[in-house]
GUBAZA-338611 format. One record per residue: residue in one letter; residue number from 1; z, y, x of N, C-alpha, C in turn. Coordinates in steps of 0.2 Angstrom, whole numbers. Last residue first. Example, Ala and Ser with C-alpha at 12.3 -4.5 7.8 and 13.67 -1.06 7.14 Angstrom:
BEGIN
+---+-----+-------+---------+--------+-------+----------+---------+-------+---------+--------+
! r !   k !  n.up ! n.north ! n.east ! ca.up ! ca.north ! ca.east !  c.up ! c.north ! c.east !
+---+-----+-------+---------+--------+-------+----------+---------+-------+---------+--------+
! s !   2 !    35 !     -11 !     64 !    36 !       -5 !      68 !    39 !       0 !     64 !
! a !   1 !    39 !     -28 !     66 !    39 !      -22 !      62 !    39 !     -16 !     66 !
+---+-----+-------+---------+--------+-------+----------+---------+-------+---------+--------+
This chain:
BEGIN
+---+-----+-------+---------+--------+-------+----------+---------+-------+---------+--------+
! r !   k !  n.up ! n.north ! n.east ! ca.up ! ca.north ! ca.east !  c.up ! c.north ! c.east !
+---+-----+-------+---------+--------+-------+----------+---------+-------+---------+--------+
! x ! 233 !   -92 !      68 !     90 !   -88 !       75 !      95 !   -80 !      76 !     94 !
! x ! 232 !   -95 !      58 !     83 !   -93 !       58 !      89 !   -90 !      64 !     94 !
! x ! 231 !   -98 !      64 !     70 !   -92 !       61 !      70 !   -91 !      58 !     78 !
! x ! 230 !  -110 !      68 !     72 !  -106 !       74 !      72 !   -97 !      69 !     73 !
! x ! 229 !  -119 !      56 !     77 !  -117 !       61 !      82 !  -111 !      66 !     80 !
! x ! 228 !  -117 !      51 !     64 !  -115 !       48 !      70 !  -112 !      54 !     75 !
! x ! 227 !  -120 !      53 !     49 !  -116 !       59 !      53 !  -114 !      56 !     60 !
! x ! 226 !  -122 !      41 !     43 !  -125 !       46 !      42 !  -125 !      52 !     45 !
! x ! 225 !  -109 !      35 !     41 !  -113 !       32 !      47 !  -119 !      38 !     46 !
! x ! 224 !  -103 !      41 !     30 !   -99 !       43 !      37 !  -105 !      41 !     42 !
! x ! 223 !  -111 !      36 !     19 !  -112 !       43 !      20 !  -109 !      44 !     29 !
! x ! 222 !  -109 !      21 !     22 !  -115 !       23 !      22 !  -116 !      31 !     24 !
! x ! 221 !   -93 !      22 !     20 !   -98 !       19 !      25 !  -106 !      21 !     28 !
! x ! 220 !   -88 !      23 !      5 !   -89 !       30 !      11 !   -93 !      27 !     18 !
! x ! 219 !   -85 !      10 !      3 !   -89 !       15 !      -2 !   -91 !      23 !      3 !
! x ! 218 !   -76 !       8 !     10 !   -83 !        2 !      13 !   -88 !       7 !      7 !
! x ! 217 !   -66 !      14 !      8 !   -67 !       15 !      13 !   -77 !      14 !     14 !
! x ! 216 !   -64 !       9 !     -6 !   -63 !       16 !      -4 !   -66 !      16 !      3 !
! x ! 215 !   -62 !     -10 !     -3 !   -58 !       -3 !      -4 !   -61 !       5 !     -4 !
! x ! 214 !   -69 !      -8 !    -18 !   -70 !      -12 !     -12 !   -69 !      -7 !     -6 !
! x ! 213 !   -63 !      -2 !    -29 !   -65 !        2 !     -26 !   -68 !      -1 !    -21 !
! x ! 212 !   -63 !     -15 !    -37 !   -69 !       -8 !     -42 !   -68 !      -4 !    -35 !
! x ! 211 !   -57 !     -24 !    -30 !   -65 !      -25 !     -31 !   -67 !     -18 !    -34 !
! x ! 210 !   -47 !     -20 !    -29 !   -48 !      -19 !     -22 !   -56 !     -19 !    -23 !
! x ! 209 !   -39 !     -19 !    -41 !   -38 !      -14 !     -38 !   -48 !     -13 !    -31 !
! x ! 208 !   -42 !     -32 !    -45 !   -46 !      -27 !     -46 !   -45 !     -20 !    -44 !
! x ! 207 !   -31 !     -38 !    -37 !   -39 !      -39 !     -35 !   -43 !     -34 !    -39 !
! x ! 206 !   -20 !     -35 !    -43 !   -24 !      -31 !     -35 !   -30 !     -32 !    -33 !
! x ! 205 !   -18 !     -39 !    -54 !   -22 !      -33 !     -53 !   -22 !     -29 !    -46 !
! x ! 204 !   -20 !     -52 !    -50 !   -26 !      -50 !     -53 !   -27 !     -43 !    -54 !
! x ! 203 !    -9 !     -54 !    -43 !   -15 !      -56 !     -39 !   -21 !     -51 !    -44 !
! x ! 202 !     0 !     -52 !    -53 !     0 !      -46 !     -48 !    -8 !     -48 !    -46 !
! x ! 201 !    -2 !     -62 !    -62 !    -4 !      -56 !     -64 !    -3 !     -52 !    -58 !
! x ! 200 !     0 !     -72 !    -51 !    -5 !      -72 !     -54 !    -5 !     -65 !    -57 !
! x ! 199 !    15 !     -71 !    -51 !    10 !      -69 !     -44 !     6 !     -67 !    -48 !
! x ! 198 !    19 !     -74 !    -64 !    19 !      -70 !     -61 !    16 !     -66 !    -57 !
! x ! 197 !    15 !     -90 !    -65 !    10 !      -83 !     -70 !    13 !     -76 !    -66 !
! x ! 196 !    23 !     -95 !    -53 !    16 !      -93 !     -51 !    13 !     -90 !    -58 !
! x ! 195 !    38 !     -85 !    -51 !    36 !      -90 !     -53 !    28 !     -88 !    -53 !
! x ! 194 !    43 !     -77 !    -37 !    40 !      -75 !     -43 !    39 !     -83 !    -45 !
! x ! 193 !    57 !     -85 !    -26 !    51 !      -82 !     -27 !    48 !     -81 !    -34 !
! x ! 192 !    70 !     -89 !    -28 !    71 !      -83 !     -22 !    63 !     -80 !    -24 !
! x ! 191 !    70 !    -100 !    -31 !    73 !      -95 !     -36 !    71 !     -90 !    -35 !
! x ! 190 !    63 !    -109 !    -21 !    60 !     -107 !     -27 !    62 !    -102 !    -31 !
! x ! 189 !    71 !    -113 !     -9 !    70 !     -106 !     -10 !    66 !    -106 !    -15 !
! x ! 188 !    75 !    -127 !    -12 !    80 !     -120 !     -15 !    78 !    -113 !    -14 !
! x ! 187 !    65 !    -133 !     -9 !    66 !     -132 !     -18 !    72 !    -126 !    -17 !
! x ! 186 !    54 !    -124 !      0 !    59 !     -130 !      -3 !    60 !    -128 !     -9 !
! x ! 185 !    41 !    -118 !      5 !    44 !     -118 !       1 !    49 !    -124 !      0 !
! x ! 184 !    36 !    -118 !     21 !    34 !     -123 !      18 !    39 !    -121 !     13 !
! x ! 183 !    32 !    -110 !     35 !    34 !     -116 !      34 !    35 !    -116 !     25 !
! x ! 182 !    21 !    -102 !     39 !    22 !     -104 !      45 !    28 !    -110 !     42 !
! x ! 181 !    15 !     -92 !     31 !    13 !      -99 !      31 !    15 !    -101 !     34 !
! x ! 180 !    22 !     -80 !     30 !    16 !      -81 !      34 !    15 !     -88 !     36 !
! x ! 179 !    32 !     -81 !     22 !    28 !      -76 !      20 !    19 !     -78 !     24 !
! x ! 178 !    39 !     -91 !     30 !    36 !      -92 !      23 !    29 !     -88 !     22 !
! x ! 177 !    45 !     -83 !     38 !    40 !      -88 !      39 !    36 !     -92 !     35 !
! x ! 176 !    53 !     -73 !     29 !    45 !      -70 !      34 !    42 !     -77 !     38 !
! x ! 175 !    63 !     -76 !     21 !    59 !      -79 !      23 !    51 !     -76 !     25 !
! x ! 174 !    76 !     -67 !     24 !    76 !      -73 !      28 !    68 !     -78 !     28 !
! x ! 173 !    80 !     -60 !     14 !    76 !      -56 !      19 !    74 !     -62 !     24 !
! x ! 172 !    83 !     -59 !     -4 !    84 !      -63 !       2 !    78 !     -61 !     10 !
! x ! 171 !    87 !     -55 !    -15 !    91 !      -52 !      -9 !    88 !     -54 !     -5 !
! x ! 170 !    79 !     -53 !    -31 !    82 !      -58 !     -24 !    85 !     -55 !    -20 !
! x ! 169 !    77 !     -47 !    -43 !    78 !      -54 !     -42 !    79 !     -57 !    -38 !
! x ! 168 !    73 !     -31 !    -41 !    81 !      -35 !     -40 !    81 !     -42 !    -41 !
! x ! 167 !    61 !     -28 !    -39 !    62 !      -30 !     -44 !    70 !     -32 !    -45 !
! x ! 166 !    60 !     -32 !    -24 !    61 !      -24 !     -27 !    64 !     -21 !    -34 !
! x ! 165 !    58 !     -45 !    -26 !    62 !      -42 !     -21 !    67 !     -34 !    -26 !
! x ! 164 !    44 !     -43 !    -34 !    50 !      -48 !     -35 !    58 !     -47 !    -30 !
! x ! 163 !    39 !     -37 !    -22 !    38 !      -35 !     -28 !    44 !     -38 !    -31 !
! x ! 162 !    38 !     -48 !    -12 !    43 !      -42 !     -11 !    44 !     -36 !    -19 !
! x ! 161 !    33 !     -57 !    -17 !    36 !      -59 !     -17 !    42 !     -51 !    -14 !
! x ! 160 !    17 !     -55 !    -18 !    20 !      -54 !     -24 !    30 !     -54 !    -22 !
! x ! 159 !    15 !     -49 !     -5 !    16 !      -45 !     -10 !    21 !     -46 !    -16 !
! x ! 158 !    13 !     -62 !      0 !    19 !      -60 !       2 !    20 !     -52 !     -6 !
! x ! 157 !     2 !     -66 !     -9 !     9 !      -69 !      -9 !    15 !     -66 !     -8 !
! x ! 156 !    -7 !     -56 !     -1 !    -3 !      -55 !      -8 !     2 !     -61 !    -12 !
! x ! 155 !    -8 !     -63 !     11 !    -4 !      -54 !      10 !    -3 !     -55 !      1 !
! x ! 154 !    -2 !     -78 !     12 !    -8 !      -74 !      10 !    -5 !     -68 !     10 !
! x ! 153 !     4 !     -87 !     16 !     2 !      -86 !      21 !    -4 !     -78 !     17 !
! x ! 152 !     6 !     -99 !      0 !    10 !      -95 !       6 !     3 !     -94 !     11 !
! x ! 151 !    -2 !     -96 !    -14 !    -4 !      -99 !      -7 !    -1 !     -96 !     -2 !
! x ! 150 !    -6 !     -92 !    -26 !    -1 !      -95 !     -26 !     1 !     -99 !    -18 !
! x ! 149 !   -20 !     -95 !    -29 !   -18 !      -85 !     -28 !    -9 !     -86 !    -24 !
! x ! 148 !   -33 !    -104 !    -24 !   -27 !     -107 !     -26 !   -22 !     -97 !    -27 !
! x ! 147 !   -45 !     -98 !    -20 !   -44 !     -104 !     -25 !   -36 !    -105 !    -28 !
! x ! 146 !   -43 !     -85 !    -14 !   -47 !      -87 !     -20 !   -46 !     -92 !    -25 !
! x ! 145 !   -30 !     -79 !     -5 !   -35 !      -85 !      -6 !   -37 !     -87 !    -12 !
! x ! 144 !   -30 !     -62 !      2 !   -32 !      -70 !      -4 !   -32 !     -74 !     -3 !
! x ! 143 !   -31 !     -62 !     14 !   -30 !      -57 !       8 !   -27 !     -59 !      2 !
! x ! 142 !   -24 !     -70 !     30 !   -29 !      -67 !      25 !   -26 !     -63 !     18 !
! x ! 141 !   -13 !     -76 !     35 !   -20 !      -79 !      37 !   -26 !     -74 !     32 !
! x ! 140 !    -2 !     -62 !     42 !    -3 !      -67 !      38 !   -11 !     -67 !     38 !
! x ! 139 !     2 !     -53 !     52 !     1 !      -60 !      52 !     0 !     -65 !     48 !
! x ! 138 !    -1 !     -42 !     45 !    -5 !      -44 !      53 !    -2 !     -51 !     53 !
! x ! 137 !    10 !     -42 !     37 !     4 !      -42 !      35 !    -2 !     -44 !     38 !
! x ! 136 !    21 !     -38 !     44 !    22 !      -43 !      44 !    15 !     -49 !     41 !
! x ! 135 !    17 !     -26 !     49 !    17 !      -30 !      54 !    18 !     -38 !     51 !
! x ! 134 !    19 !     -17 !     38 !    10 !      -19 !      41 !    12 !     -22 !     47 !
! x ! 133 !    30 !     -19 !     32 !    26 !      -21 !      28 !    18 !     -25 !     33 !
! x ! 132 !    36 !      -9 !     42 !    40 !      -15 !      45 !    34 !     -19 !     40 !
! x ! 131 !    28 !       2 !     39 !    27 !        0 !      46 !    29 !      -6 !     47 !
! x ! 130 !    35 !       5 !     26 !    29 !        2 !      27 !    27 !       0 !     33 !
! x ! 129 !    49 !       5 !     29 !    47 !        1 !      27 !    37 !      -1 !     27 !
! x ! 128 !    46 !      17 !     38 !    50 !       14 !      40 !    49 !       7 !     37 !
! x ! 127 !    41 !      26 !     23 !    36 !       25 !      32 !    41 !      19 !     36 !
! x ! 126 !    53 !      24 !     15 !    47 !       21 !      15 !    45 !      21 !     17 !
! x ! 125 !    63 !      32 !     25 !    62 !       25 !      24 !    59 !      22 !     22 !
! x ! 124 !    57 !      45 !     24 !    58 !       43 !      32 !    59 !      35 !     28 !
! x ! 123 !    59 !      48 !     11 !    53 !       48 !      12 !    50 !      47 !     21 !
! x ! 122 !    72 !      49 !      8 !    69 !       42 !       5 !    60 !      43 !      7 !
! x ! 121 !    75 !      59 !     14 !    79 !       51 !      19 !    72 !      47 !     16 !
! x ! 120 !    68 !      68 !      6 !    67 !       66 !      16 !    68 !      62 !     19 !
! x ! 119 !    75 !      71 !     -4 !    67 !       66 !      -4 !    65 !      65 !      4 !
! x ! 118 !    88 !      73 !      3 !    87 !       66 !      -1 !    79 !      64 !     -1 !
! x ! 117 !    83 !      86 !      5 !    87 !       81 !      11 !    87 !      75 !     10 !
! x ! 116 !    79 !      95 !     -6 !    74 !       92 !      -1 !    77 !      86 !      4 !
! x ! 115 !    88 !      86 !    -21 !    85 !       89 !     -15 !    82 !      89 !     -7 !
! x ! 114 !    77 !      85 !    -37 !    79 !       82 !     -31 !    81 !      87 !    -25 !
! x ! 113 !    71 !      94 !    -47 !    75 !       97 !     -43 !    79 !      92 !    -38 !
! x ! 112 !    60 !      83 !    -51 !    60 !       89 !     -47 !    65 !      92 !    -44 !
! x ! 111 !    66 !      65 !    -48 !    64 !       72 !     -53 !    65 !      79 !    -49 !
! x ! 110 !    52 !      55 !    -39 !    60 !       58 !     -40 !    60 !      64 !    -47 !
! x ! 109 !    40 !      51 !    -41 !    44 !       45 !     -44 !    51 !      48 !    -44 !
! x ! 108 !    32 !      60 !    -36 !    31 !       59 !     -39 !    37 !      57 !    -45 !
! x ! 107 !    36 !      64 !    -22 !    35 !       71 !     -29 !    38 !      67 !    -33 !
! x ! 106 !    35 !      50 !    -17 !    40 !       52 !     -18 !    42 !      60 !    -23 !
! x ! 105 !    22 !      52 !    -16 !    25 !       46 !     -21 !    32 !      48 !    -22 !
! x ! 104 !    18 !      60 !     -8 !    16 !       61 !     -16 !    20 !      56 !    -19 !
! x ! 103 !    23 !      53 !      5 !    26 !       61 !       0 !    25 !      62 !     -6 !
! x ! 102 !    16 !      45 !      5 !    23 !       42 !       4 !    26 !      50 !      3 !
! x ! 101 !     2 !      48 !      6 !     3 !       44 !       0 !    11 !      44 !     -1 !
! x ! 100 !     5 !      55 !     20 !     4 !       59 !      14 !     6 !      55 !      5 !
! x !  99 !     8 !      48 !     28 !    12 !       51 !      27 !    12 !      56 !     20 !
! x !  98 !    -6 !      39 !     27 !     0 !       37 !      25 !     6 !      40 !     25 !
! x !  97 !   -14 !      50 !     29 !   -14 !       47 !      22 !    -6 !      43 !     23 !
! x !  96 !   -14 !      52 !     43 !   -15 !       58 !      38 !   -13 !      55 !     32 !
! x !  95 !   -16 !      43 !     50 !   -12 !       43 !      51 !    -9 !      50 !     46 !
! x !  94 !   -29 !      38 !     46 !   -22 !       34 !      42 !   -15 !      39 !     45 !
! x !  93 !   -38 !      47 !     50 !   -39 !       46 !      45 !   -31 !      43 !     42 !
! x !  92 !   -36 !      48 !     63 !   -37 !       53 !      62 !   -35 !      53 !     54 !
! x !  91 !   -37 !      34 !     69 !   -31 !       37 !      68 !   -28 !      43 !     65 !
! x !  90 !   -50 !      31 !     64 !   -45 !       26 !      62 !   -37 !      32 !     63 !
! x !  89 !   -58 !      37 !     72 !   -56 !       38 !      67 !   -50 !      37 !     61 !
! x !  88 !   -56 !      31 !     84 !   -52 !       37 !      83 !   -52 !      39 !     76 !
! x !  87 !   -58 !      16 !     84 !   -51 !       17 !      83 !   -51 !      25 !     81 !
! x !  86 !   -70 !      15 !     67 !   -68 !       12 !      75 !   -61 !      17 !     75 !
! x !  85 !   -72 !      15 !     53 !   -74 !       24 !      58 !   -72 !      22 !     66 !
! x !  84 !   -73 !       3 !     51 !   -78 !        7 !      46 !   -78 !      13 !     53 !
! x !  83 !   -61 !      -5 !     58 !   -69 !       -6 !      55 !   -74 !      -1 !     55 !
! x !  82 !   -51 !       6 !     54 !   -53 !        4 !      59 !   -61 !       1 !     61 !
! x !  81 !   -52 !       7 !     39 !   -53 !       13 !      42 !   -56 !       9 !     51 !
! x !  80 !   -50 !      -6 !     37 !   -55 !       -4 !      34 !   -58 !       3 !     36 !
! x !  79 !   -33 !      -7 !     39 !   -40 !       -9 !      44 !   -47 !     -11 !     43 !
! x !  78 !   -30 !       3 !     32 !   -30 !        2 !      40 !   -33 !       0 !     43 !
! x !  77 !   -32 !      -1 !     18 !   -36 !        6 !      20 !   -35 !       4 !     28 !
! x !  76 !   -23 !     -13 !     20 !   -31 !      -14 !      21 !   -34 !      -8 !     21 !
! x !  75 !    -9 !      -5 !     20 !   -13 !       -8 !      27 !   -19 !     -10 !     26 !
! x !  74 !   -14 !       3 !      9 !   -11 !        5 !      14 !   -13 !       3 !     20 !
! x !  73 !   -11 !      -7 !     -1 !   -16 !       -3 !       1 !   -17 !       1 !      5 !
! x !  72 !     2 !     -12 !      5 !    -3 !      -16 !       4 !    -6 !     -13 !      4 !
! x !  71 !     9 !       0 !      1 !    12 !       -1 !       5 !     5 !      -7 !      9 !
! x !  70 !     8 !       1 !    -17 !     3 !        6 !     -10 !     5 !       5 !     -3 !
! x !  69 !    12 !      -9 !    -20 !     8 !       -8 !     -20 !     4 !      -7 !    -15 !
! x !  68 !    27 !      -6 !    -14 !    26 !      -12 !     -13 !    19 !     -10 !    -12 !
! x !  67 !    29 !       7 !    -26 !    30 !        6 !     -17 !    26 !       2 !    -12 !
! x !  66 !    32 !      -2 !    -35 !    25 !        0 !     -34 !    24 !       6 !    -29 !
! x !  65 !    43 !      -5 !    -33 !    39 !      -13 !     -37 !    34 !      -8 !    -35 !
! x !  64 !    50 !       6 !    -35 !    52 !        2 !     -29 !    46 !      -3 !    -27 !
! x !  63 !    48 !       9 !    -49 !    46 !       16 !     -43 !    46 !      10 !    -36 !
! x !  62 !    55 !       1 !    -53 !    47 !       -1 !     -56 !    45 !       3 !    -51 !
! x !  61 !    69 !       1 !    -50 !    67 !       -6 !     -48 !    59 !      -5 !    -50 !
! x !  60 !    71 !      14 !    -53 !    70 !       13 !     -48 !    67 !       7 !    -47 !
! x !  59 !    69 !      10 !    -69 !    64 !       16 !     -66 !    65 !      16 !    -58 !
! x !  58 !    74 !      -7 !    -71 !    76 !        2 !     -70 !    69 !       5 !    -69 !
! x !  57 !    65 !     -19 !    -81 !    68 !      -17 !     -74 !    68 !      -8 !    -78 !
! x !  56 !    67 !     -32 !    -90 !    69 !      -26 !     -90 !    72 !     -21 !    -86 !
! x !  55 !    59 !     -42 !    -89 !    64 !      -42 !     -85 !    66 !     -37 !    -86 !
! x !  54 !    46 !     -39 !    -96 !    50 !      -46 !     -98 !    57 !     -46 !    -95 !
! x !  53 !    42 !     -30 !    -88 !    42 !      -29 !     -97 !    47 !     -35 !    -99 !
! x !  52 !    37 !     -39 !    -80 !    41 !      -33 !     -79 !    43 !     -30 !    -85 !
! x !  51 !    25 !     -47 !    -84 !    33 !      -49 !     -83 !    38 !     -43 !    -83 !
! x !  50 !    14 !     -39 !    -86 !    18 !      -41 !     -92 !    27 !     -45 !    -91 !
! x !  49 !     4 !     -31 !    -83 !     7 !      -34 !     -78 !    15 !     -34 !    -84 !
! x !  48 !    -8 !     -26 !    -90 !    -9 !      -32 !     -89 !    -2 !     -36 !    -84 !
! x !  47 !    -2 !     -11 !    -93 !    -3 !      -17 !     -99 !    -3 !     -25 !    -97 !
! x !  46 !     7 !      -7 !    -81 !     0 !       -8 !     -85 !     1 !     -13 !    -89 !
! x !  45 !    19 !       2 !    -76 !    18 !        0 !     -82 !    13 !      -1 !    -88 !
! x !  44 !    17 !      -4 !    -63 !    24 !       -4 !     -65 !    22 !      -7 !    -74 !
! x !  43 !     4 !       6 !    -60 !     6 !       -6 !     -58 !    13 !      -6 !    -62 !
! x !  42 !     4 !      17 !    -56 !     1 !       13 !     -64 !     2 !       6 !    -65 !
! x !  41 !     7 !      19 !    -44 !    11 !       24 !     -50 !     9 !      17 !    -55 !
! x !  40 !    -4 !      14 !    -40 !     3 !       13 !     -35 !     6 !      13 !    -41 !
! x !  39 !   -15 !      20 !    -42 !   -14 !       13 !     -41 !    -6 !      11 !    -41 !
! x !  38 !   -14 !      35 !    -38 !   -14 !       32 !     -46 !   -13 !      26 !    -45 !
! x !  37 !   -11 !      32 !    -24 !    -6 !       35 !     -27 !    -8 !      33 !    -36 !
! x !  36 !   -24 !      27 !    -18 !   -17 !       22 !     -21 !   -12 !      24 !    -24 !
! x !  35 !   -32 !      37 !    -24 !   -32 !       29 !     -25 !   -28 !      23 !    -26 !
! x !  34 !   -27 !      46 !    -16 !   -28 !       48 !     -23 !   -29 !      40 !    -26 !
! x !  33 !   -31 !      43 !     -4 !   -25 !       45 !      -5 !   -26 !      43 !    -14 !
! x !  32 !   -47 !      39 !     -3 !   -41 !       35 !      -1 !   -34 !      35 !     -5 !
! x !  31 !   -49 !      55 !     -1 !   -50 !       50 !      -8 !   -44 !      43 !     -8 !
! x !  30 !   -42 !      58 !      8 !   -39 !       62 !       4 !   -41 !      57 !     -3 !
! x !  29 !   -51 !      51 !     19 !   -42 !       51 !      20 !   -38 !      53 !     13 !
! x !  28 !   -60 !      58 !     17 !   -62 !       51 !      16 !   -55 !      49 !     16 !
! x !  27 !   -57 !      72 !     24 !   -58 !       71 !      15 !   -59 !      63 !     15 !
! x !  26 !   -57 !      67 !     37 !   -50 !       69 !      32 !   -51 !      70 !     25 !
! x !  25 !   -68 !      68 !     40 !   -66 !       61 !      39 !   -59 !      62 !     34 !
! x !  24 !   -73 !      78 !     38 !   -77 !       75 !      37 !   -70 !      70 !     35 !
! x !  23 !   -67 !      89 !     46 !   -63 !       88 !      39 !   -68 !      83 !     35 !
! x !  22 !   -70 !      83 !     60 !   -64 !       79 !      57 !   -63 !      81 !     50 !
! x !  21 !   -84 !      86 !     58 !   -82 !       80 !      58 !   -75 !      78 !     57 !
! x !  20 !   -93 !      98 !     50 !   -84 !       97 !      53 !   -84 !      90 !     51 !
! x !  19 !  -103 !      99 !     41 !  -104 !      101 !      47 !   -97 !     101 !     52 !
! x !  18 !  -102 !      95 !     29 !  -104 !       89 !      33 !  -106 !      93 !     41 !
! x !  17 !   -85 !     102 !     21 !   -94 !      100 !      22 !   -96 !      97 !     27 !
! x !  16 !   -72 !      97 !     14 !   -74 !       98 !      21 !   -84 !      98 !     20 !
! x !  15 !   -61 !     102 !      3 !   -66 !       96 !       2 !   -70 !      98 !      9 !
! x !  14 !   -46 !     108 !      8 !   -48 !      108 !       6 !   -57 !     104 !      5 !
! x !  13 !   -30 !     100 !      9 !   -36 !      104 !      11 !   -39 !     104 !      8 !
! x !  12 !   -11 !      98 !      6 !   -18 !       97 !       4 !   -24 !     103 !      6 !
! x !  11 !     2 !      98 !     17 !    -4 !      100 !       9 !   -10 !      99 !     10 !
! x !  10 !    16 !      87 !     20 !     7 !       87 !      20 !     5 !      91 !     14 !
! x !   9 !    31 !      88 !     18 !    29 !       94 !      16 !    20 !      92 !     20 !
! x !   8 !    37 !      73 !     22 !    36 !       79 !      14 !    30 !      82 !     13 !
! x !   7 !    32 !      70 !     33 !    32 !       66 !      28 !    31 !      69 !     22 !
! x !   6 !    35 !      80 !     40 !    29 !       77 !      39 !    28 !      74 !     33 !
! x !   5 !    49 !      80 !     41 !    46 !       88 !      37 !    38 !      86 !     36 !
! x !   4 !    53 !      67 !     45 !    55 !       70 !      39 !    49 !      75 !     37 !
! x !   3 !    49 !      72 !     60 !    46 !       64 !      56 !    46 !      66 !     47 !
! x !   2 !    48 !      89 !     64 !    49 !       84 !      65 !    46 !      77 !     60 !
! x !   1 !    35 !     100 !     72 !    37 !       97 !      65 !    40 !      90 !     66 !
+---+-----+-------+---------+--------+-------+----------+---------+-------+---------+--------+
């Protein structure tokens, strides 16, 4: 099965009993899934996220803006998988979710008689762009930063700003040292970024995002560590 035919066409299994370690973990992979695909989907048009209502974006610029989303939830499922299940799991788990979130998203936000060759390219270049997302997110100093939300170097700075991206307000590709704290907003790249109520409502609905599920994964912890031996084989 080549890259494209993965991407699409993942079906869905069935809920795994506690005596099958991998459909063990593959259900922890399908919760996950469903978390960020609602998450993803409902960011565009939630009540709390009120600039994008102000900017009067397309159905692709809001499908694009909540991309961005799952693309972030995405990498911390990653390295929350890693943590929580160590590396086999980890690959057991993301490498099944990620192809999967960017086909449902794509069901999703295309209209049904799309054809198959089109939801293909656009669901080769999400995994394409998610991958270029979780490298630049590895290097950034952290999640948050609590005190200040508006703090280069943070994944959700960067978030906000490719959201704003996505959102047609920029073009501009040139500031991944930014992104990663690595140098220091002038005044002419201020156009190029969200103004900070902006950020702010992102920050605020990713952080709920991340606090009601903490993420998903850390919620699965206890049961997974409950099954040592079967998750070793």
């Amino acid at each position: 099965m080549n890259v494209e035919q993965r991407v699409i066409t993942n079906k869905s299994k069935k809920t795994p009993t506690a005596c099958r370690p991998v459909a063990l973990l593959l259900y922890c992979s399908f919760i996950v899934l469903h978390e960020i695909i609602i998450k993803s989907i409902m960011f565009p048009d939630h009540p709390s996220i009120r600039f994008i209502k102000d900017i009067d974006a397309t159905d692709v610029q809001k499908a694009n803006a909540g991309a961005e989303i799952a693309y972030l939830l995405l990498h911390i499922s990653d390295r929350q998988a890693f943590e929580v299940l160590g590396p086999i799991g980890r690959d057991k788990v993301i490498d099944e979710v990620a192809p999967m979130v960017i086909s449902r998203y794509c069901k999703t936000v295309l209209r049904k008689d799309t054809p198959l060759n089109l939801m293909q390219d656009l669901g080769c270049h999400m995994l394409t762009t998610f991958n270029e997302r979780t490298i630049l997110y590895h290097k950034c100093k952290s999640v948050i930063d609590k005190e200040n939300p508006w703090v280069k170097g943070t994944m959700v700075f960067a978030l906000s700003f490719y959201i704003h991206k996505a959102l047609g307000q920029t073009d501009r590709d040139d500031v991944e040292d930014i992104l990663c704290g690595k140098r220091n907003l002038e005044e002419s790249d201020m156009r190029d970024f969200p103004i900070f109520t902006q950020t702010l409502e992102i920050v605020i609905y990713f952080g709920n995002v991340c606090a009601n599920n903490r993420f998903v994964f850390y919620e699965l912890n206890d049961f997974i560590r409950s099954f040592p031996q079967r998750l070793a084989r």
